[in-house]
N, C-alpha and C positions, 0 to 999 in steps of 0.2 A: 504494500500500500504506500501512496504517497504522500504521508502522512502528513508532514505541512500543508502541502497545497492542499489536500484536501481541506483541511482545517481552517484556509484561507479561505476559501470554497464554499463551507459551511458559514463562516459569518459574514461573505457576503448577501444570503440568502434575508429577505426582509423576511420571510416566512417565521424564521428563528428568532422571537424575542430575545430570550433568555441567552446573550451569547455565551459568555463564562459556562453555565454549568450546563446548557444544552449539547452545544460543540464539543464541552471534555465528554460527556455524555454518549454521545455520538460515535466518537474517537478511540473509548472506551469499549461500545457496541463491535465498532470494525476488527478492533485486534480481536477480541473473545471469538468472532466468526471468523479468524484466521486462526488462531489457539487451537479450537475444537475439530474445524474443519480440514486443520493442516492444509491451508491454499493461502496464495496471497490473492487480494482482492481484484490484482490486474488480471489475475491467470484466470480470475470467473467471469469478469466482466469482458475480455474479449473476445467470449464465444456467444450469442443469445440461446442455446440449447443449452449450458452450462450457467449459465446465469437463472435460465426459468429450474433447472434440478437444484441448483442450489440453494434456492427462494424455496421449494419444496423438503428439500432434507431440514432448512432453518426450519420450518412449521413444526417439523416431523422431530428433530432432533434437542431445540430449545422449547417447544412447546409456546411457541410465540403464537399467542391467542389475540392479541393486541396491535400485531403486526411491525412493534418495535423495532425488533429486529432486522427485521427485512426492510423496514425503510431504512435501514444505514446503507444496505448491499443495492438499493434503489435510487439512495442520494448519488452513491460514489457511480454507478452505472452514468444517473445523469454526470456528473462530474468529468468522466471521463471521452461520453461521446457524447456530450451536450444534448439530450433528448431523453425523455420518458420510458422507461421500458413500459411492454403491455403488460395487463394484468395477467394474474396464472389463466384467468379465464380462456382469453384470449391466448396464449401460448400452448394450453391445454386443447385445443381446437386445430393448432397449426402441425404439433409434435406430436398428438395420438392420433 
């Protein structure tokens, strides 16, 4: 992960009130899904078949009911190629 820039990244976002403790937060988020998942966050976001499994093993693995999670591995997607991933709906549709 790129972790500064990301971090630069995250508070340029107006979405993020809270910069301090949402962005460590955040930051936080990303390493634990690189911890667990043994991947760095470039190796999932530069495939969209690995990025929509790995948003599903997050559900499946942290039990992310709340979607916390996954929007760290959604922010840095945007972050990286500047655009929205689709929802698992939508990926679910394309890939099965």
């Amino acid at each position: 992960m790129k972790e500064t820039q990301f971090k630069d990244f995250l508070e340029s976002l107006e979405s993020i009130t809270s910069k301090n403790k949402a962005v460590g937060s955040r930051i936080s988020r990303a390493k634990r899904i690189e911890k667990v998942l043994k991947l760095d966050l470039d190796t999932i976001v530069k495939d969209d078949y690995k990025t929509y499994q790995t948003l599903l093993e997050i559900q499946a693995e942290f039990g992310d009911k709340n979607g916390a999670i996954q929007n760290v591995l959604r922010k840095y997607y945007i972050f990286t190629h500047g655009k929205e991933f689709p929802s698992i709906a939508e990926c679910k549709k394309k890939y099965q």
